[in-house]
N, C-alpha and C positions, 0 to 999 in steps of 0.2 A: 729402430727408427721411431725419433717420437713424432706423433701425429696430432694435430689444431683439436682440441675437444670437440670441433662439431664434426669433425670426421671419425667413423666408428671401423674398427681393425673387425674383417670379416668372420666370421664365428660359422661354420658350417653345420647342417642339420641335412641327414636326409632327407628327400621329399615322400610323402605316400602317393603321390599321384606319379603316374609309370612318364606322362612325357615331361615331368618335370627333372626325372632323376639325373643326376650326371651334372646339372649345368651350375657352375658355383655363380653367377647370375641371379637364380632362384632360389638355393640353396642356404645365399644369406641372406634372404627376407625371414621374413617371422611367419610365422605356421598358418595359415588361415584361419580366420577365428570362425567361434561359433556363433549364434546369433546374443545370446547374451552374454558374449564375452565382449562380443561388438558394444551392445549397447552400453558397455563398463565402461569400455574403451571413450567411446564417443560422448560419456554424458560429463554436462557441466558442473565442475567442484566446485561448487557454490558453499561457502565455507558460514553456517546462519547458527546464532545460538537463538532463541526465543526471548531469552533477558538482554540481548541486546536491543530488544524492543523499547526498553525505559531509557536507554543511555543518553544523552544529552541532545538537542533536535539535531546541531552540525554534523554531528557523531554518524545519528544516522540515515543523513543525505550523504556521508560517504559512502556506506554501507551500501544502500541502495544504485547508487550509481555504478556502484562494482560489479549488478546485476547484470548492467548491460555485455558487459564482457564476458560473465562467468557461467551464464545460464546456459544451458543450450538441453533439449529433449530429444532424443533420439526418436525419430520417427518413422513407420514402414518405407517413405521415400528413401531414408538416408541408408537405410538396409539395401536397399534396391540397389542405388549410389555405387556405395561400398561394394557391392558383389561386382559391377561391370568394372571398376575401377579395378579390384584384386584379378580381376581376368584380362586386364588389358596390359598391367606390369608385370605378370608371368607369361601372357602369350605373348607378349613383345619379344621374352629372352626365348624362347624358344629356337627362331631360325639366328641369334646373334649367341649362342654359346661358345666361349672364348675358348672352353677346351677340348673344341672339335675342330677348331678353327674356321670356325662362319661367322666370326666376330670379325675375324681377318681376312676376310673376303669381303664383308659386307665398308671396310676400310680400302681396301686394292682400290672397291667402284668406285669410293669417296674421291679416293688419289686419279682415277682417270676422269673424275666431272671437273675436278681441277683443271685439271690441264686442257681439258676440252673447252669449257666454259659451257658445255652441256649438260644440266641436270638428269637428264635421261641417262645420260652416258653410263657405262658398265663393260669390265673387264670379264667378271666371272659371269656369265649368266646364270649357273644353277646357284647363285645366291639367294635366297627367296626372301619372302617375308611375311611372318605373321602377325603381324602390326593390326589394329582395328582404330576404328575414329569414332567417338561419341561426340555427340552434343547435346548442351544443356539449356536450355531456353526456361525463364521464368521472368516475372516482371519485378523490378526493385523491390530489395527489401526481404524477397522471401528467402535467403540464406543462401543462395548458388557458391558463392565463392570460400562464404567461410566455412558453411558445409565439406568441400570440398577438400579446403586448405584442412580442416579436422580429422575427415579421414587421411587425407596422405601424411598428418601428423602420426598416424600409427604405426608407419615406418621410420626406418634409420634412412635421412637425404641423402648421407654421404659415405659411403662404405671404399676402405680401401684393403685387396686383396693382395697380399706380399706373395702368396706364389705365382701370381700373374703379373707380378708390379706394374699394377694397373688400376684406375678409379673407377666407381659406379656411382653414379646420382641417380637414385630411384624417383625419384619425379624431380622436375622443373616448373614454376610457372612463370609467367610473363604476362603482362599486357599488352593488350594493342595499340599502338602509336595513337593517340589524339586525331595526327593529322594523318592515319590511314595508309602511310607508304611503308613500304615492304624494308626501305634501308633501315627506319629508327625502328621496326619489331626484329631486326639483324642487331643491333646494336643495344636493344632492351635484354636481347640473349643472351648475347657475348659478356654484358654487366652483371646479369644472373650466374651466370657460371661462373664468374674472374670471382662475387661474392662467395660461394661456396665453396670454392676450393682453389683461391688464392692465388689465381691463373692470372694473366697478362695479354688474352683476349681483346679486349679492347681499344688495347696499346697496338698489338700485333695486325689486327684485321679493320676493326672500327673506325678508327680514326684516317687512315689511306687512305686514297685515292681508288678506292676498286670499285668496281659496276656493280650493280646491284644483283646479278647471276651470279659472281664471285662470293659476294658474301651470301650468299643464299647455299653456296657450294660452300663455304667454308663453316657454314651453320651444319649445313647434312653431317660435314665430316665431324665437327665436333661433338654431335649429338651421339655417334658411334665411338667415339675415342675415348668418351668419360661415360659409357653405358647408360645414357640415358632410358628410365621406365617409361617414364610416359609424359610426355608434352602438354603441358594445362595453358591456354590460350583466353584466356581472359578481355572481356569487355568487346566482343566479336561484332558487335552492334554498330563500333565504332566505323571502320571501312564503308559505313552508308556514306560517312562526309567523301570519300573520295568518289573520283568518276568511276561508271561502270566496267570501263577496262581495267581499272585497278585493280576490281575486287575480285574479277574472273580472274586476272594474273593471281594475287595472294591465296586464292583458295585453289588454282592450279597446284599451287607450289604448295599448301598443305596436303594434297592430294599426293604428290609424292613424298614428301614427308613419309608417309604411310605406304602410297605402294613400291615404294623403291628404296626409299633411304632405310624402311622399315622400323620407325618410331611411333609408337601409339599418341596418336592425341585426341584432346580435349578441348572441343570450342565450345565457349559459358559465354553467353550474353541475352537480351532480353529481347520481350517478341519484336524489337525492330529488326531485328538480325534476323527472321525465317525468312524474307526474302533473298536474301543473299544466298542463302542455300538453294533456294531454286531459281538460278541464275543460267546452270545446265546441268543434267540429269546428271552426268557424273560425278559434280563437287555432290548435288542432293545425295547419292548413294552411298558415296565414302563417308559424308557428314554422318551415315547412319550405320555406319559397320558394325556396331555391335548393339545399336537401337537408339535411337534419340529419346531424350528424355522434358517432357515439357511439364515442368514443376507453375503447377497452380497451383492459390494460396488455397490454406487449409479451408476444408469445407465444415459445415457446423449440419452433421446429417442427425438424426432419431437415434438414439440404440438399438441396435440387433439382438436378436434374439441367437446364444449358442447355442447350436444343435446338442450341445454334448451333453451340456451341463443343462439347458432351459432358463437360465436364466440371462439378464440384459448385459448384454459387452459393450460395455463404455466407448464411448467414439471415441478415435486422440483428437479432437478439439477439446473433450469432454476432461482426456487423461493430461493432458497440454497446460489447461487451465486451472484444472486441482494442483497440478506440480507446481504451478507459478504464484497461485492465491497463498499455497505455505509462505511467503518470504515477505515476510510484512512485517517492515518496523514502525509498526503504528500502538499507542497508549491504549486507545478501543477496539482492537480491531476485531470483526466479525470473522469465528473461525468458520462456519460452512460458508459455499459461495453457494448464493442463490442463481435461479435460475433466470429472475430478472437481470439480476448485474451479468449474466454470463452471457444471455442473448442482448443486450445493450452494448458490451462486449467485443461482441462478433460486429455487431451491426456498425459501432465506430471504426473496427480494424478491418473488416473483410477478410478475415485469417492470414493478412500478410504476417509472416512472424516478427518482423522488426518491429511494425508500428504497433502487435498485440506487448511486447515485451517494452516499449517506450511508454505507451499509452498507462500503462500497470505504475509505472517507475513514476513520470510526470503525474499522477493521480496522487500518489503518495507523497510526490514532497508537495505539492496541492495544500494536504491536508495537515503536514506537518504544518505548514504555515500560516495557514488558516485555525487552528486550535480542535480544527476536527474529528481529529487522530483515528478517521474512521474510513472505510471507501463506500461508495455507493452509487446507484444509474446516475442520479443527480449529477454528483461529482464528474463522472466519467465522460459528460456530455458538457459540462463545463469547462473542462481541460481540452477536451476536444475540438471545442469553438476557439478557443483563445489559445489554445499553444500547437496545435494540430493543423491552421490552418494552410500552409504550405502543400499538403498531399489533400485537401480537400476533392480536386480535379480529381484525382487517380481512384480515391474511396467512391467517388459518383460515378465514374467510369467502369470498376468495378461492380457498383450496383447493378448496371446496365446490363451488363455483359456481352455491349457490344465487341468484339473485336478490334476495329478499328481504333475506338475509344482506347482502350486497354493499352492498348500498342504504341498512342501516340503521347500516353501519359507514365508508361511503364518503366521509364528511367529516371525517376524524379530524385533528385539529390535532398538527403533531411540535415543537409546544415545551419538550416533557422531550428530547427527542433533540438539540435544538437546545441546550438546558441542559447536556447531556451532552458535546457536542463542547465547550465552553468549561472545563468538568470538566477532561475528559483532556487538552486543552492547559496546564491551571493543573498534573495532576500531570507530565507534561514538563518543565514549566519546574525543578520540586521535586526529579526526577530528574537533570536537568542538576547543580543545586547541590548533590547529593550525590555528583558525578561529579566534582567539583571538589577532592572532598576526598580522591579517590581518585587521581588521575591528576596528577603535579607539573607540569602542564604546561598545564591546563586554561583558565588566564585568556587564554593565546594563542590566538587566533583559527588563525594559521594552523598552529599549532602540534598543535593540534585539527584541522584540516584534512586537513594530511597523515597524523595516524595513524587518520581513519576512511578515507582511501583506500588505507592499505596495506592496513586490515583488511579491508576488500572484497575485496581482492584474496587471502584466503585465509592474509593471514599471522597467528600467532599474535599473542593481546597482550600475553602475558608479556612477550616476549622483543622488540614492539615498542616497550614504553615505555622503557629504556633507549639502544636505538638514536636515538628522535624525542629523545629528550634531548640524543645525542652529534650529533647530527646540527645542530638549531638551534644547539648552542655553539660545536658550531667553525667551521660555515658561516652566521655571520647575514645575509650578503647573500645566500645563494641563495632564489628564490621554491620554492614548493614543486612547480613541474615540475621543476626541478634536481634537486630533494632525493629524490623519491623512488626515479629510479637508480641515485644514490649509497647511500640505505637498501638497497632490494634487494640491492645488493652486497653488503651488512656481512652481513645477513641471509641469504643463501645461503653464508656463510664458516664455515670451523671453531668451535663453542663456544669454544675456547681465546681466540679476537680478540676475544670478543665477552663484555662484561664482564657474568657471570652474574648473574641474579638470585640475592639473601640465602635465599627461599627458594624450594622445589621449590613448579612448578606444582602444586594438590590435584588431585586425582581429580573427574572431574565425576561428579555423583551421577546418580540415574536418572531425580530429577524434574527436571533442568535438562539433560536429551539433548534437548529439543524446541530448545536454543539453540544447536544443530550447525550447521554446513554441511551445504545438501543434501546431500552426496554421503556423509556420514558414516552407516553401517548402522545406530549410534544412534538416527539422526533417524525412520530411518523407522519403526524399533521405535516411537520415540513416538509417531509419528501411526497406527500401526495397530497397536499391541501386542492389543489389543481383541480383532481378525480376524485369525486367524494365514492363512489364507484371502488374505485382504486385503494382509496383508503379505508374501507370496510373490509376488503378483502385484504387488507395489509393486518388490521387487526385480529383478524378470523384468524390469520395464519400465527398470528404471536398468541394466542388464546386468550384476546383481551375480550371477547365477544362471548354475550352468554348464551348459548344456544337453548333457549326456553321452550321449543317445539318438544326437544328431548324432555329438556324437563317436568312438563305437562305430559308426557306419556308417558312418564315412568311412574307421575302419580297420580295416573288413574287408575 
């Protein structure tokens, strides 16, 4: 029998764990991992060479935008995550294993809720259930769903067992209706499932004329017939638009989901959604079967000290931010992150991790565009005013730390931010083709290549466009590792060799000193001209400051 590519033919492994053994349910999941097999698992291939730094500006505003996708850091939350998640799709199979036949029991009950139109209903009574219910509350932006969606990427969705002739889907997700009613989260499932394994669900049950108990009862049964692991419930916040009957009915009905039908799930939504949970003590308790989890944004705490070793263990705001500061396709870019840019940082994003990962991205094509090719607080707080202002509310609410605040801003949608990054990639591209009309050389790729890698490397560009000229004309076979020895050469040589430019370099004025090289006393005048304070101790720190206290002590 041949099988859809997204469905995988069962591959059996004993379990080490004794209540696991026997059930071909758990059996063909993948092993439990370890913690840093997890993290393997979980971390974002972000695919970066460092010479892609010079490659052409549009080049890399793709590059960069790809960030947003491909980043991701594994953090003790997502550890945490992962472990109830790996407990909730093998405790689930526990009382549903097919080859003891409490799969088919747990199916009988399916068949008499049918026919009753009672979800209570049940043929076998000693059918039990080890089903548990997590919930996960956090406010926009801080990862709940993709999190989520990445670990249950570590398993196989769709497993089919030929000595059972039967399907497993080890997790499901769905949303919650918009408008809150229990038929369209019936019919977001039944579409999920006809997706995965090419069923006819929604033709069959959706579309009819049934009550809304019917499909509720034909949802239990189908979540047991294709072996559902665990039920992820997505955007759980929503059900506040409906009235309060509603939502006691739908979290009734998750409540059996779990003690009766015997499916694990997962309700993800943000702090609007804790009230719904305490609506009656019962949905509260289920909501928390195996522990609720309330994901606040990352904190920006001091280093600790390890008992083990005595020395400072980096905070993961600390480890978060060093991983993210690598990926910079910028001509200057500053490889340590200081401490200023880190706590500026923190203070524009609140450790929300979307808007630290956008704010990083939009800083950069900033600077791509601007000639700055550098990051800085400056910068950071600039971007922040003018393309950040849509989550302004949520960042000041976060300040607070009111609750209330929090809750009433904790769903904010970033589709102007998201509109904004496509912005400043269209003016990139605009900047390019006026760079074109500047530079005689510009239609050549690698012609462009090597004079942003000499410019990184601190040489002027006056006096490098002449050179990239004489260099492709009289060597066209050299690739540009050849070439640029041979430049440096010309370029550390007497003016006289070296065929001057028509005119004198102009004087940089005093609004274009932010486009220095670090190391230029210019630059830093612009970043702190403000704080002469500020900018004394910006120069102590580059060791432009002579410290003549030492010096008069050492020579007396």
């Amino acid at each position: 029998m041949t099988l859809p590519p997204n469905i995988f033919r069962a591959m059996y492994q004993e379990s080490e764990i004794e209540r696991y053994k026997g059930n071909p349910f758990i059996e063909a999941l993948p092993r439990v991992s370890k913690i840093e097999e997890l993290k393997t698992k979980l971390e974002g291939k972000v695919k970066y060479n460092p010479a892609a730094g010079y490659l052409d500006a549009r080049q890399r505003a793709h590059e960069l935008c790809g960030l947003l996708d491909d980043f991701f850091q594994p953090l003790s939350m997502h550890v945490a995550l992962e472990e109830k998640i790996a407990l909730m799709i093998r405790g689930g199979y526990v009382a549903r294993n097919i080859a003891t036949g409490q799969l088919q029991q747990h199916l009988q009950n399916g068949y008499e809720r049918l026919m009753t139109g009672d979800i209570s209903s049940f043929r076998f009574a000693e059918a039990p259930s080890t089903a548990r219910c997590l919930s996960l509350i956090g406010c926009s932006g801080c990862g709940k769903s993709s999190s989520v969606l990445r670990i249950l990427a570590t398993y196989p969705q769709a497993i089919y067992h030929e000595q059972y002739n039967t399907y497993q889907l080890t997790y499901l997700r769905i949303e919650c209706p918009v408008d809150g009613s229990l038929k369209s989260l019936c019919l977001n499932f039944f579409k999920e499932v006809d997706k995965h394994l090419n069923t006819d669900l929604t033709e069959r049950y959706g579309y009819k004329r049934h009550s809304t108990e019917v499909l509720l009862s034909f949802m239990g049964q189908v979540a047991n017939q294709y072996a559902i692991g665990v039920l992820v419930i997505d955007e759980i916040q929503r059900l506040g638009r409906k009235q309060k009957e509603g939502q006691e009915r739908m979290l009734e009905f998750f409540v059996a989901l779990v003690n009766i039908i015997g499916v694990p799930v997962i309700l993800v939504g943000t702090p609007k959604a804790r009230p719904i949970f305490e609506l009656e003590l019962q949905s509260a308790r289920r909501s928390t079967g195996i522990g609720s989890m309330v994901w606040e944004p990352l904190p920006q705490h001091k280093n600790r000290i390890d008992k083990t070793t005595g020395k400072p263990k980096p905070t993961e705001w600390r480890l978060l931010t060093d991983k993210l500061w690598q990926y910079q396709w910028l001509i200057h870019r500053d490889e340590p992150l200081t401490e200023e840019i880190r706590n500026t940082w923190f203070e524009l994003s609140q450790g929300v991790l979307d808007i630290v990962v956008k704010l990083f991205v939009l800083a950069q094509l900033r600077a791509i565009i601007t000639g700055v090719e550098r990051l800085s607080s400056k910068l950071l707080m600039k971007v922040y005013e003018s393309e950040l202002q849509p989550i302004h509310p949520m960042i000041e609410a976060l300040k607070s730390g009111k609750v209330r605040s929090i809750a009433k801003y904790s769903d904010l949608k970033y589709k102007e931010i998201d509109k904004r990054l496509l912005e400043l990639s269209k003016q990139i591209s605009e900047v390019a083709a006026t760079k074109s009309d500047t530079l005689p050389f510009a239609s050549d790729s690698e012609a462009m290549r090597l004079y942003n890698l000499l410019l990184g490397m601190g040489c002027e560009s006056e006096l490098l466009i002449p050179l990239v000229q004489r260099a492709i004309k009289d060597h066209p076979n050299l690739q540009v590792r050849g070439l640029i020895p041979l430049v440096l050469e010309w370029y550390e040589q007497t003016p006289i060799e070296v065929e001057e430019p028509k005119e004198k370099p102009a004087l940089i004025k005093l609004k274009d000193w932010h486009t220095l090289p670090g190391d230029d006393l210019r630059f830093g005048y612009s970043q702190h001209k403000k704080q002469s304070g500020e900018l004394y101790q910006y120069y102590k720190q580059q060791g432009k400051i002579f410290d003549i206290e030492s010096w008069l002590k050492q020579s007396v």
